[in-house]
N, C-alpha and C positions, 0 to 999 in steps of 0.2 A: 203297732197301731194304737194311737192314740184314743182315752173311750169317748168315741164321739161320734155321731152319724156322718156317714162321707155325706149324703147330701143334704141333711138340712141344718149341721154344726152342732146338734142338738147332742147334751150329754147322753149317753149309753148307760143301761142297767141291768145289772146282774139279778135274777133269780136262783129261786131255791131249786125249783128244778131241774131247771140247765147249769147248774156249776160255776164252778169259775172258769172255765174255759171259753164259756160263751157271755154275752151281751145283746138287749135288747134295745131299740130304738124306739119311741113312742108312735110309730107308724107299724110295728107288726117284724119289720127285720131283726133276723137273726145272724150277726158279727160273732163268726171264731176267732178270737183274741190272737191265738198260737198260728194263725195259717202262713205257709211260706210257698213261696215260688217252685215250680218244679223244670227241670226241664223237659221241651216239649218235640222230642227228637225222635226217633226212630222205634226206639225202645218203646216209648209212651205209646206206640199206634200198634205194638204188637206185641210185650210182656204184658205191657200193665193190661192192654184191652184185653187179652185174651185172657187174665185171670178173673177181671169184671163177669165178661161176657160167654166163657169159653169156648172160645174162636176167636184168630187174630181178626184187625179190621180189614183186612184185603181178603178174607176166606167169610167175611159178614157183605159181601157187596152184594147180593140179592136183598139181603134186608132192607141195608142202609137206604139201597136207590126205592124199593116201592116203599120206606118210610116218607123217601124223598117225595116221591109223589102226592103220599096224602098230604102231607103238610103244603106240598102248593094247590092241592085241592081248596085248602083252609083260603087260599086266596083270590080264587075264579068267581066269587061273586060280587070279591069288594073291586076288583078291577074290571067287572066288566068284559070280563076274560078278552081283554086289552093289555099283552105284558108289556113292558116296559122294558128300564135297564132295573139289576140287582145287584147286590152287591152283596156279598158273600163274607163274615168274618169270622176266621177259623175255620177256610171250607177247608183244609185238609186235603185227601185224594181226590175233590172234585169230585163225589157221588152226585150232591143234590144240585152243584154248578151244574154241571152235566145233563140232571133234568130238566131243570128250568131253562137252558139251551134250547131242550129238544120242545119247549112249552110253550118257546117263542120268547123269552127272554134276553137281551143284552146283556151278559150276564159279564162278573168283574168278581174274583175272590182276591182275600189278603190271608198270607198263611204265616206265621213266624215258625215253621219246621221246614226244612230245607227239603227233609225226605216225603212231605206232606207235599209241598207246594212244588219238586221238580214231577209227581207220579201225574201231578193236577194240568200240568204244561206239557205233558206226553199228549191227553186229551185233545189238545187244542185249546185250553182254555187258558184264559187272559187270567192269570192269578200273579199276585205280589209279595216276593217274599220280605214279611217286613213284621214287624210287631204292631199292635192294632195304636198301643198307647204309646209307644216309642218308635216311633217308624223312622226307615229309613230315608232315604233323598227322596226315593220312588216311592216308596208309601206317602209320604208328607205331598208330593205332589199331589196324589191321589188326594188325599183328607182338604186338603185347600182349593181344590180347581173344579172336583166332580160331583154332583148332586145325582140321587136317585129316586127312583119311584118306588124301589123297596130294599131294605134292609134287612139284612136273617143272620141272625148268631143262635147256635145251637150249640148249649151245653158250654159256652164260654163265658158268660160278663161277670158268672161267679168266682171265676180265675184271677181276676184282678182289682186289687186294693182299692186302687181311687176310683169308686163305683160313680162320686158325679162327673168324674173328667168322661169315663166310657161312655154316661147317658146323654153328656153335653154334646159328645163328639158323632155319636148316631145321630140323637137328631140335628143336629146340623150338616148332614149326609144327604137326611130325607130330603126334598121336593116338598112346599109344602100341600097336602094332600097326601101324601107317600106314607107309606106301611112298615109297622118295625115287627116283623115275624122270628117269636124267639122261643126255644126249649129251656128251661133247665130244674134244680132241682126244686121240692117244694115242701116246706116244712106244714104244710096244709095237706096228710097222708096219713095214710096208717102207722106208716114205721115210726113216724114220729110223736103221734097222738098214743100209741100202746105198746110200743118197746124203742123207749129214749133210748135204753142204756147200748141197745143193737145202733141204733142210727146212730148214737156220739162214736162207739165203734168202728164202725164201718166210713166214718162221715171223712171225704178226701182233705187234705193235708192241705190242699192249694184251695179249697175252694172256701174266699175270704166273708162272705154274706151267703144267706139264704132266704129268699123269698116266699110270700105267700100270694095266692088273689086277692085280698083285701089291702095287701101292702104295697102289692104293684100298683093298684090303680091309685093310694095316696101319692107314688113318687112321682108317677108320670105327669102329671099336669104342673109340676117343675121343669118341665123339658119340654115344655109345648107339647104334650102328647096325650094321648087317651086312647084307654082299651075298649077294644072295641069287643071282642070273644077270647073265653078261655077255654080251656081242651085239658083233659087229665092226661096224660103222654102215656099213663101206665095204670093196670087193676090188678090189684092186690089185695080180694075179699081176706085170705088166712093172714095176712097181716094183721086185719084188723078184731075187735073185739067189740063186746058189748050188743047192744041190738043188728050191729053193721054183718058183725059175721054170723046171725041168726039169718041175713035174708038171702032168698035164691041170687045166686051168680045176676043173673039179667035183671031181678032189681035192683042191687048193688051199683049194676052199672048205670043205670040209669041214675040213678041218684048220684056218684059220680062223674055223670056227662051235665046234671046239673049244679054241682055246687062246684066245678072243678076240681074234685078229692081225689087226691094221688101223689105219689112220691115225688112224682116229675112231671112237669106243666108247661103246656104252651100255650102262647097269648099272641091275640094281633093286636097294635096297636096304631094309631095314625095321627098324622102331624096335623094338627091345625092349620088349617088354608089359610 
């Protein structure tokens, strides 16, 4: 990867604290230099999760699905709990397809795992097996012909290198009005703010940028888009230090429900009408 921001061409810059392994962009992003592709097969949905998380992702399906549900919660008052159609990328087993189904949803996944996206069409559910950024016959139809009323990647667009081709190609998915609902990691958190050296660690192989709330909202209005709510996905007072880990649990949170602080973050965002 060359040092330079996927979306605004803008040179990249190394600091003292983050190493040479990483780079900053004048917007807040964080570029791992070294990241590479991984395969996204079978293995990936049940060694690697199960070492993350321990339990595979098929023994997490209680989770997954009422995680499922809050995060379409996140969506009941921007739509007028009116769904629409959705579109799903990286839905995997079809947990949160499956909700949004049962929510009144049109619902549409794209999976690039074979084992991800045949367990997703056991369901019932319309999913495509294809890559989101290199898609097949059948995916490329999809990306050219279909618009949606909302958009949900969780825990993906940090998986892949050309971060403007992924944000050009959502939103031009959306409907304009339409909703882009997405999880992932957040260098705006404890782990990263008082044990860098645990988050360069631990920090995954594939995953090419890393976001913050402040950096989301500078890229989005390159893509016709604006945030509208953030969400911490995750609280982790003992992560953190200083006056953070002096205060009770439920102020903690609160102060984290308001500045979105946490390892991992989710945002809604909406297209310009």
């Amino acid at each position: 990867m060359g040092l330079y921001c996927s979306h605004t061409g803008k040179p990249l810059k190394k600091r003292r604290r983050t190493g040479e392994a990483f780079a900053w962009s004048d917007e807040g992003l964080l570029y791992s230099l070294n990241a590479y592709p991984l395969s996204y097969e079978e293995d990936y949905f049940l060694a690697d999760y199960e070492r993350t998380y321990g339990r595979s992702y098929e023994e997490d399906e209680a989770n997954l699905r009422l995680l499922a549900r809050r995060r379409l919660h996140h969506l009941k008052p921007l739509t007028n709990e009116r769904p629409g159609s959705l579109l799903e990328i990286g839905c995997a087993a079809g947990f949160f397809l499956d909700e949004a189904r049962t929510s009144g949803f049109d619902v549409t996944g794209i999976e690039i795992s074979a084992w991800g996206c045949n367990l997703a069409r056991k369901k019932g559910l319309r999913v495509l097996h294809s890559s989101f950024i290199e898609p097949t016959l059948e995916g490329e139809a999809l990306l050219q012909k279909e618009r949606f009323d909302v958009v949900a990647a969780f825990y993906v667009i940090e998986h892949f290198a050309d971060q403007r081709r992924v944000f050009e190609t959502i939103s031009s998915l959306l409907k304009p009005g339409g909703f882009f609902l997405c999880a992932l990691p957040s260098i705006h958190g404890p782990l990263f703010d008082y044990d860098f050296k645990k988050w360069e660690q631990t920090h995954p192989a594939d995953h090419y940028v890393d976001y913050s709330p402040v950096s989301i909202k500078q890229i989005l209005p390159l893509y016709n888009l604006r945030a509208l709510r953030f969400f911490p996905a995750s609280y982790h007072p003992e992560r953190s230090g200083g006056f953070l880990r002096r205060l009770p649990t439920s102020v903690y949170r609160m102060y984290a429900d308001r500045a979105a602080y946490g390892d991992t973050l989710e945002f809604v965002a909406q297209k310009f009408a």
